[in-house]
C-alpha positions in Angstrom: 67.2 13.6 49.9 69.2 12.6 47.1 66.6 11.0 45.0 64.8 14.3 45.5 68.1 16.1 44.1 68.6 13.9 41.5 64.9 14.6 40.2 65.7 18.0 40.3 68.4 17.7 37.8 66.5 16.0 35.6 63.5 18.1 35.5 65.7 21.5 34.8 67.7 19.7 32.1 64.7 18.5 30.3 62.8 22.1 31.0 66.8 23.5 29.4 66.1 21.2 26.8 62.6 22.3 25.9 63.6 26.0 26.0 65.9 25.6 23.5 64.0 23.6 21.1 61.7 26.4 21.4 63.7 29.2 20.8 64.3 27.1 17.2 63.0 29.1 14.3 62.7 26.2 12.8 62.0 23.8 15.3 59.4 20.7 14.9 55.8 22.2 16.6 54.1 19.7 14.7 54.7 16.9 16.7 55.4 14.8 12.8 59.6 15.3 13.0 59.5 17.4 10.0 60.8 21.2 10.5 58.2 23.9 11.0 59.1 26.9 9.5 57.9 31.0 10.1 58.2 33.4 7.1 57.3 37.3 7.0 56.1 38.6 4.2 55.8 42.1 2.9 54.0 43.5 0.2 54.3 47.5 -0.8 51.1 47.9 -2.3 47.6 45.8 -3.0 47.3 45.5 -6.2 46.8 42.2 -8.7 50.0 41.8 -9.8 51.8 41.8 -6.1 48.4 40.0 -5.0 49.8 37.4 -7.4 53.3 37.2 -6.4 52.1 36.4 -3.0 49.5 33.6 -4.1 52.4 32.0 -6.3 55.2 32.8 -3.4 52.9 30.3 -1.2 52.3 28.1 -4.4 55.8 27.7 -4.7 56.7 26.7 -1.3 53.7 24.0 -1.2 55.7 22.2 -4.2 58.9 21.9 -2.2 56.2 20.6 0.5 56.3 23.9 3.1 52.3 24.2 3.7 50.9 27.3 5.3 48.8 26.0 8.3 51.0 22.5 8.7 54.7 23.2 8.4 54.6 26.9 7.8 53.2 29.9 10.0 53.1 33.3 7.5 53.0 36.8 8.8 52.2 38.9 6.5 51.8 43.0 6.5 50.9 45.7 3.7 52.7 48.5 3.2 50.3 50.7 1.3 52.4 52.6 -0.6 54.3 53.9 2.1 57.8 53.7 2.2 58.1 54.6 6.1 55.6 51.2 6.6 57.6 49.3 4.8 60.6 50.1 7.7 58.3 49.6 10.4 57.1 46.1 9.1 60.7 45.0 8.3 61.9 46.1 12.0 59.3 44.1 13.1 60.0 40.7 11.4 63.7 41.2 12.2 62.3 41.7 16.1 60.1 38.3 15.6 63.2 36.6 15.1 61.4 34.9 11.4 63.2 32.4 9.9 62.9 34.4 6.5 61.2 37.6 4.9 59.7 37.5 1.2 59.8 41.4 0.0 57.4 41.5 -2.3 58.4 44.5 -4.8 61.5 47.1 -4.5 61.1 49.6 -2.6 60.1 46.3 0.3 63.0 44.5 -0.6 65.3 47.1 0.1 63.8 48.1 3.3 63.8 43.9 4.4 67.3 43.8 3.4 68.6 46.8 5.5 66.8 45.6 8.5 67.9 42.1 8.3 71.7 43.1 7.3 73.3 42.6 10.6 71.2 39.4 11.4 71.1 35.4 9.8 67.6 35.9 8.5 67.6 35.7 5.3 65.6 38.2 2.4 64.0 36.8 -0.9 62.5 39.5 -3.3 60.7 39.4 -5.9 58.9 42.0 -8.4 62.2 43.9 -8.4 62.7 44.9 -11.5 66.2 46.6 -11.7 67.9 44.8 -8.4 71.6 45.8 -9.8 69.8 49.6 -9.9 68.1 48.7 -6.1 71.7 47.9 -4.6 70.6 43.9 -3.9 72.6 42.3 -6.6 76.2 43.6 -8.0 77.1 43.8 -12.0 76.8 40.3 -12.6 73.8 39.4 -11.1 75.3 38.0 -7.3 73.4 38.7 -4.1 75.3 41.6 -2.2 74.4 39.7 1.2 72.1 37.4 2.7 70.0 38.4 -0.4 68.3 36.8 -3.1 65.1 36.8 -5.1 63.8 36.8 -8.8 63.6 40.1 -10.8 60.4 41.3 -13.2 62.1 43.0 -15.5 60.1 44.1 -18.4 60.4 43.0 -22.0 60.4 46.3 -23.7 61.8 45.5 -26.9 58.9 43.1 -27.1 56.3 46.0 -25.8 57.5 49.1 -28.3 57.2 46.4 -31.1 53.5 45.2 -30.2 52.4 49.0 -29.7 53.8 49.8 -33.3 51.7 46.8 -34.3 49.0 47.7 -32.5 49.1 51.5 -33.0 50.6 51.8 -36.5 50.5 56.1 -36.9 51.1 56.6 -33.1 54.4 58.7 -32.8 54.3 59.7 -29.1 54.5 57.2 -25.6 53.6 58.8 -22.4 55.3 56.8 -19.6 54.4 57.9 -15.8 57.1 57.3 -13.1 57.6 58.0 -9.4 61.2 59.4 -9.3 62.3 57.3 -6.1 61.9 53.5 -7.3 65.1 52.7 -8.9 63.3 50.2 -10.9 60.9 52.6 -12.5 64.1 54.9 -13.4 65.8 51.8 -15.3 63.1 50.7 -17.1 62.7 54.4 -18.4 66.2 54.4 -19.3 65.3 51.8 -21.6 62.6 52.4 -22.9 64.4 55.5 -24.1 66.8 53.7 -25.7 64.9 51.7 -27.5 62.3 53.8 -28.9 63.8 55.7 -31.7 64.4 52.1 -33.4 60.5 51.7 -33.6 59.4 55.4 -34.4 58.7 56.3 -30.9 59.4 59.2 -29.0 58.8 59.2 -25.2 57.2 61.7 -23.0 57.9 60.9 -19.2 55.6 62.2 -16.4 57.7 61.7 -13.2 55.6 61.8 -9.3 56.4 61.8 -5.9 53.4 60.4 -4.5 50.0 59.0 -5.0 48.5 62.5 -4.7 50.5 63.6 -7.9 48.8 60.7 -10.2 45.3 63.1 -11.2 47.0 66.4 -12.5 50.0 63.9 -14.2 47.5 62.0 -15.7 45.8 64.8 -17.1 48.9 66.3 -18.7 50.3 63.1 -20.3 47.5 62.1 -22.1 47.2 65.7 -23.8 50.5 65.0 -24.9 51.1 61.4 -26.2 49.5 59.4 -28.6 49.0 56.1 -25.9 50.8 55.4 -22.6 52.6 52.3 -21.7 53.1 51.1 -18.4 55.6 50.4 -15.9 55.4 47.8 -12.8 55.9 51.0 -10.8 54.1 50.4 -7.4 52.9 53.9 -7.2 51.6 54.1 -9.9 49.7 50.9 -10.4 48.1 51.2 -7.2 46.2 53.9 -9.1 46.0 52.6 -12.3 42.0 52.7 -12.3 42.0 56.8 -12.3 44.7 56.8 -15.2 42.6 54.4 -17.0 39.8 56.5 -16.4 41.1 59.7 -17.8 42.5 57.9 -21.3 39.4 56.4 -21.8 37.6 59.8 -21.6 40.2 61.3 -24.0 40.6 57.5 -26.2 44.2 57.4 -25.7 45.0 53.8 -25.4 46.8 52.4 -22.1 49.2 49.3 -22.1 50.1 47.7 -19.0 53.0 45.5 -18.2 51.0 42.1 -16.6 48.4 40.1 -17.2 46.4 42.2 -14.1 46.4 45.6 -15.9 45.4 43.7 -19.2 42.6 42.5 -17.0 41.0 45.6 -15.3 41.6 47.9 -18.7 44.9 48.5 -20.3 44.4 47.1 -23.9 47.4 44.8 -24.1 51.1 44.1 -22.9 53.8 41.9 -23.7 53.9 40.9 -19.9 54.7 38.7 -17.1 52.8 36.0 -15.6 52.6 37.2 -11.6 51.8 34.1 -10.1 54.2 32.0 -12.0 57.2 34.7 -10.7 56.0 34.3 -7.5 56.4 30.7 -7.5 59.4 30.5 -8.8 60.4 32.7 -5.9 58.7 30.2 -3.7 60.9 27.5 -5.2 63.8 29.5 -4.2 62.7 30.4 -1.1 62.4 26.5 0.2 65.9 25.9 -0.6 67.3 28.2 1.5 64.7 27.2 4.5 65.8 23.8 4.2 69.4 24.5 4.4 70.0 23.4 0.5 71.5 26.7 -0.5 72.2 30.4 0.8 70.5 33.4 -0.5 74.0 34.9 -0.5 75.4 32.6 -2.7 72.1 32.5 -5.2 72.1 35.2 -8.0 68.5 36.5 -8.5 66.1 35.2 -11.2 64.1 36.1 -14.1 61.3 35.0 -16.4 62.8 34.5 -19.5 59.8 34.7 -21.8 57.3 37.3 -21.7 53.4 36.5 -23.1 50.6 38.6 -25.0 48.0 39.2 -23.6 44.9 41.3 -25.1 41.2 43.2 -23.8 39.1 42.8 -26.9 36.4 45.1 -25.1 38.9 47.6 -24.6 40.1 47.2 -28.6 36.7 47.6 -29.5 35.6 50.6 -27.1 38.8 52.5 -28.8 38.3 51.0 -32.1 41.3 49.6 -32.3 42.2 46.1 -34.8 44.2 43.4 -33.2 46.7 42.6 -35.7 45.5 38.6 -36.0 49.2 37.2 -35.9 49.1 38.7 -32.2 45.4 37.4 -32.0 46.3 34.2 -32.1 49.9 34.2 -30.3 47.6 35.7 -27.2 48.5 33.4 -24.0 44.8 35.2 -22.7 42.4 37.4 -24.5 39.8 39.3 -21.9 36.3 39.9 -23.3 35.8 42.4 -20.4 37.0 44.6 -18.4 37.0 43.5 -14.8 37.0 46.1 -11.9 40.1 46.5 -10.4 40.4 46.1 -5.8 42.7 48.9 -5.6 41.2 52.0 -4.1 
């Protein structure tokens, strides 16, 4: 009878003992002694350049040796657009206990953050433009919690001065907005500053919604003399229908990435998507494997922007490439490729 006690203990220690080791977020599954990890991520909007973040988020983590499908299980959820999705799918990696949430643009970000306030999971952004603007980061650039990420602000000095190159009479910039991402609002800011030191006036086109983009569209163009781009999620996600109504009316477009460059904005002094994402990656491993805090890591930037150029855009407007940005072009596209986005 004691023997059969004794057994008893045993077997409900070890069964304790199990438990537990499940319950680990980041508990060894593999059966190799390394640390398994699980991540949700969530993206506002499909579209290139958040399509890219996300390929160079996982990029990133594969250097620091965190491979989706051996070490690292990724849920990952769209918002499309909507900001009451974005909620839901942060409530619902908070509920799945993750050991971390990538928020892949602002409007995510600030939703993953609110969720995960009162817990220890930790939120890494990135694509967020303004996050002083976005309440993530205070004055100087510190996380305001468990917080942390890198930001794609734009280079607009560097933009207004390679449209006056491009577009040497234009006088006007139409910039569309949606009036609820804070990082949209900044950037505007800015650009609005800036342009009168380059001959520009702007013409802004605020929205509420995606259902606001065809009569905006149509209004700007009849008013500027080219329209320059923000990496406002709203609006990018419809980017093929603005693009569609310029090039009826040959008002050039500039994007703000290599992705808009790609499916029909004639150039931009932009951001390399992947390369952001990765450096958010990079960040994102240190935290998982306990090197650093994302509360006590202020967020990150890319410091220098690239030019990149659609010939076959250039020519269908009959623009000339100045050749001194010609040949400074980190890629020139010699077509226009059609964009995923519906």
């Amino acid at each position: 009878m004691m023997k059969r006690k004794m057994m008893a203990v045993v077997l409900t220690m070890a069964m304790t003992t199990a438990m537990a080791a499940g319950c680990s977020g980041s508990s060894d599954t593999s059966g190799s002694g390394e640390d398994s990890y699980t991540i949700g991520i969530s993206q506002f909007a499909e579209h290139g350049s958040l399509d890219n973040c996300r390929e160079g988020f996982l990029k990133g983590l594969e250097n620091e040796g965190i491979v989706e499908g051996e070490n690292l299980t990724v849920e990952y959820q769209n918002a499309a657009a909507d900001m009451g999705t974005a909620s839901q799918i942060s409530d619902a990696f908070v509920s799945d206990k993750v050991d971390l949430i990538c928020a892949i643009a602002t409007p995510t970000a600030q939703s993953a953050y609110n969720a995960a306030m009162d817990t220890d999971i930790p939120v890494v952004y990135t694509a967020v433009t303004d996050p002083v603007a976005a309440e993530l980061a205070d004055e100087d650039g510190n996380p305001v919690g468990n917080v942390t990420g890198t930001s794609d602000e734009l280079p607009i000095k560097e933009q207004l001065e390679m449209i006056r190159q491009m577009l040497p009479e234009a006088e006007t910039v139409g910039i569309m907005y949606t009036t609820s991402e804070a990082n949209s609002i900044s950037a505007l800011e800015t650009y609005k500053e800036l342009a009168g030191d380059y001959g520009f006036e702007i013409v802004e086109s605020g929205i509420s919604s995606t259902a606001d983009i065809s009569l905006a569209a149509d209004d700007l163009i009849s008013k500027v003399d080219c329209i320059t781009n923000l990496t406002d999620n709203t609006v990018v996600a419809s980017l093929p229908t603005i693009l569609e109504k310029a090039n009826e009316k040959g008002i050039p477009v500039f994007g703000s990435e290599i992705e808009q460059v790609r499916i029909g904005c004639l150039a931009a002094e932009g951001l390399d998507y992947v390369a952001l994402g990765e450096q958010t990656g990079e960040m994102a491993a240190k935290i998982l494997k306990g090197e650093a805090q994302a509360s006590d890591m202020a967020y990150e930037t890319i410091t220098e922007p690239g030019f990149y150029v659609n010939t076959k855009v250039a020519e269908n407007l009959g623009v000339t490439v100045p050749e001194e940005l010609a040949q400074n072009a980190v890629e020139s596209f010699d077509e226009i490729t059609e964009s995923s986005a519906e």
